[in-house]
N, C-alpha and C positions, 0 to 999 in steps of 0.2 A: 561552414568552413572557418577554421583557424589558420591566420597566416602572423606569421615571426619572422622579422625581417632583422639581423644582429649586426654588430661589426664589433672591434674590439673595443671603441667606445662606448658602445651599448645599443640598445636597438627598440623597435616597438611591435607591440604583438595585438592585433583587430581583428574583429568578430566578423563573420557576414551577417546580413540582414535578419539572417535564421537564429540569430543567438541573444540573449536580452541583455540590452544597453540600460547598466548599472552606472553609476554616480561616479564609481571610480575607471569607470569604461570611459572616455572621452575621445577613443577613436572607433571609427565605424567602418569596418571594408563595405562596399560597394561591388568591386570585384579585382581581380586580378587575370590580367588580359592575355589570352597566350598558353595557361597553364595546361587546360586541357584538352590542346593542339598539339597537332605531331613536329618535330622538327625541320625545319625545312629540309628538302633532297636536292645534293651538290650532286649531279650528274654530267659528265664529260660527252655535251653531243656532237660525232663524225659524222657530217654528211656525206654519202658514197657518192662518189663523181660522177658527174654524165649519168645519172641512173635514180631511180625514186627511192625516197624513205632515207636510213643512215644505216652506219654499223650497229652492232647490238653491242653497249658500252661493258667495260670489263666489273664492275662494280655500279652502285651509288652508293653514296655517303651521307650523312645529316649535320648539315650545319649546326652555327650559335643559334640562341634558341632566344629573341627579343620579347620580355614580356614588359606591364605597366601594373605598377599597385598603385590603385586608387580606393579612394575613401573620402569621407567628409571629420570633421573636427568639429565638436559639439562645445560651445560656452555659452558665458552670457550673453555677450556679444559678437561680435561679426572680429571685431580687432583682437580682440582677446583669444579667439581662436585661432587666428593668424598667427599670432604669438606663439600657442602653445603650441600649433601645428610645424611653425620653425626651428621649437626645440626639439621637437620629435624628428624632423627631417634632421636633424644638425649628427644627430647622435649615428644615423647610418650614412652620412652623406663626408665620409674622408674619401677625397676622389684616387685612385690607386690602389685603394683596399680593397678583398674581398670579402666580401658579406656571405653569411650564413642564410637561406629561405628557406623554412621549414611551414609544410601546410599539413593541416588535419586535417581529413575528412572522411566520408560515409568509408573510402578503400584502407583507412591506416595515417599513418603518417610517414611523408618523404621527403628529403632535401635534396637542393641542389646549391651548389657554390657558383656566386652572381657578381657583378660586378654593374656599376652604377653606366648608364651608356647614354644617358643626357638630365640636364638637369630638372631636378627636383621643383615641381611646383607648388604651392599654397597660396589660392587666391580666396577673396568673401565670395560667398554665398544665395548666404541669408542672411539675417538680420539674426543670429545667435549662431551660426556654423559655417567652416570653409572647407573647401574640397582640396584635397593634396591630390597627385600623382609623381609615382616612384619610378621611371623607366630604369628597365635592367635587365642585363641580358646573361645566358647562362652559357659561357662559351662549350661546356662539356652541358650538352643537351640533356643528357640521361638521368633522371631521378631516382633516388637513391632510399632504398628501406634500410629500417633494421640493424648495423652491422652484426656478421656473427666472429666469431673469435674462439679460435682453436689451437691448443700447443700440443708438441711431441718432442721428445730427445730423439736423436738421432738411429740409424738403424747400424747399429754393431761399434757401441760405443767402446772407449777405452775400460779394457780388462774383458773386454768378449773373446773367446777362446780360449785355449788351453795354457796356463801357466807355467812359464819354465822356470827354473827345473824340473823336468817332467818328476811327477811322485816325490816331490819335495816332502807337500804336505802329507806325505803316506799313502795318497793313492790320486787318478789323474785329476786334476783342478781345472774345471773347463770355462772358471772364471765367473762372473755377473750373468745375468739374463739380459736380455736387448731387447730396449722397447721397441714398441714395433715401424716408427718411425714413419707411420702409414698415419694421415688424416684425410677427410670427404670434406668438401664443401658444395652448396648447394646453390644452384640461384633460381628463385620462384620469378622474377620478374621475367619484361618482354624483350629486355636488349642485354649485348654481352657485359659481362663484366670481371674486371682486373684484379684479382687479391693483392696485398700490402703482405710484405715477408718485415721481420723481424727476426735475427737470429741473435743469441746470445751463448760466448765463450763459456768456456775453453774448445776451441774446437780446430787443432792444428794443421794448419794445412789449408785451411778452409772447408769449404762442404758443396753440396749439392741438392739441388730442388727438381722431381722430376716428376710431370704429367702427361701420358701419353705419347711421348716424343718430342715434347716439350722440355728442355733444359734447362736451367739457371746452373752455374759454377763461378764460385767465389773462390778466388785462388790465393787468398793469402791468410794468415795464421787469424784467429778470434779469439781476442784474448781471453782470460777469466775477467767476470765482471763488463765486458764489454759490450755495449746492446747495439748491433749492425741492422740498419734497414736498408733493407731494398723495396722501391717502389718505381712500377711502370710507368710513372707518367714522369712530363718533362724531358722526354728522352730514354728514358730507364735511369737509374740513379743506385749508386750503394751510397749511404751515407753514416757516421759516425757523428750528433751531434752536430757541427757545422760544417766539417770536414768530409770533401767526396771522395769516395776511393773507388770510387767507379771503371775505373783504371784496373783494379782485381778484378773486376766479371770478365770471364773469359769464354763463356756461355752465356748468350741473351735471348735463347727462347721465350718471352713470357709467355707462361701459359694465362690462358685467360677460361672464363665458364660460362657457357652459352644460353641462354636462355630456357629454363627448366630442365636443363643440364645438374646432375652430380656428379660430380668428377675426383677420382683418385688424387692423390700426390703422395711422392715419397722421398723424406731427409736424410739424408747421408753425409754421414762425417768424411775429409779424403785424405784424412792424416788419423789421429788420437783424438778421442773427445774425453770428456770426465761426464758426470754427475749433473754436472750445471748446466751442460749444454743444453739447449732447447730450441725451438724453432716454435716462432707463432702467425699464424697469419691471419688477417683481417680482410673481409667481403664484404659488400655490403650488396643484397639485389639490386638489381638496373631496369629500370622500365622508360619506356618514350612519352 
């Protein structure tokens, strides 16, 4: 097992005991506590009055997900590891930030985004190495492969149809062809999971995103050059840059892809598009 643990200052990446500690290796995982554990289950219990057992709850859900990176720090001595074990801790250890956890092993490689949930320790040992622990917890449980990433212009962009003046050009002009506005996304993992839209102008009017009865509607103009994302989490969000306009979704179906699920979508301009219009979205699989 490889585990990488980043933040924007920087981060440290340790071998498990299965990997050979080289000279410029000076951290050793040990293990990583929690990983491959289920999430815990948030379940609502009613017990039915005057009578045995409870209701049958409408759901359960999976909580934050508490794990611990530990390891040991290899030097000369016992201080000297402390040392470098503190710079190692310093570089993921900005409290408010989120951190990147990415692990390799025999299944692939997956991330989840963590957050530090009590403090970092580095005590001696031995008499040449000290042992660290990393507590942190992944509020969005679900581990993440892969992403994949797929664009399409929209379905009956600007100049689809028939061009007037009829028979200008000396016989009918029925205009461009229209891509087809149609992309699949796939999820191989065990839990659902959310695509990330981006759309990019001209596309007047706004547009539309639609799986299986599943909506999105962006009701206001995309300019040229403009690059619009919408992303589920946080509430659902449109955003330009820093700027939300979240205020134009007028449609908040997210759709979402369920677990070895491939599932349809399709982009539609609700005014004029050109040439540049595009639409792209981003998945990545979900597993517990």
């Amino acid at each position: 097992m490889i585990v990488d643990l980043r933040s924007s200052q920087g981060g440290l990446t340790v071998y498990s005991e299965d990997e050979q500690l080289t000279e410029t290796v000076k951290y050793k995982l040990t293990g990583l506590d929690n990983w491959y554990s289920s999430p815990p289950i948030r379940i609502t219990i009613d017990e039915i009055p005057d009578h045995d057992g409870a209701f049958n709850p409408v759901r359960s859900y999976r909580g934050s997900k508490p794990m611990a990176l530990n390891g040991f720090v290899y030097a000369p001595t016992a201080q000297q590891a402390i040392a470098d074990g503190w710079k190692m801790v310093a570089a993921v250890a900005p409290f408010g930030e989120p951190l990147t956890l990415t692990v390799t092993d025999d299944d692939g490689v997956l991330t989840q985004r963590v957050w530090l949930s009590g403090a970092p320790a580095v005590v001696p040992f031995a008499r040449s190495k000290a042992r660290f622990q990393i507590p942190i917890t992944a509020m969005d449980p679900r581990k993440y492969g892969l992403q994949q990433t797929i664009s399409t212009g929209p379905v009956g962009s600007s100049g689809d149809g028939m061009i007037w003046p009829l028979f200008a050009a000396g016989y009918l002009d029925f205009g461009t062809f229209s891509p087809s506005g149609l992309f699949y996304l796939t999820n191989t993992g065990t839990a659902e999971s959310w695509p990330v839209f981006t759309a990019l102008g001209t596309l007047t009017d706004g547009f539309r995103v639609t799986s299986e009865g599943d909506t999105l509607t962006y009701a206001a103009t995309v300019p040229l050059g403009t690059l619009l994302t919408l992303s589920p989490y946080a509430g659902g969000r449109a955003t330009v840059g820093s700027s939300d306009l979240t205020v134009n979704l007028s449609q908040t179906a997210w759709p979402s892809v369920k677990p070895g699920q491939t599932r349809a979508f399709s982009f539609a301009g609700l005014g004029l598009s050109d040439a540049n219009a595009l639409i792209t979205a981003f998945m990545s699989p979900a597993s517990w």
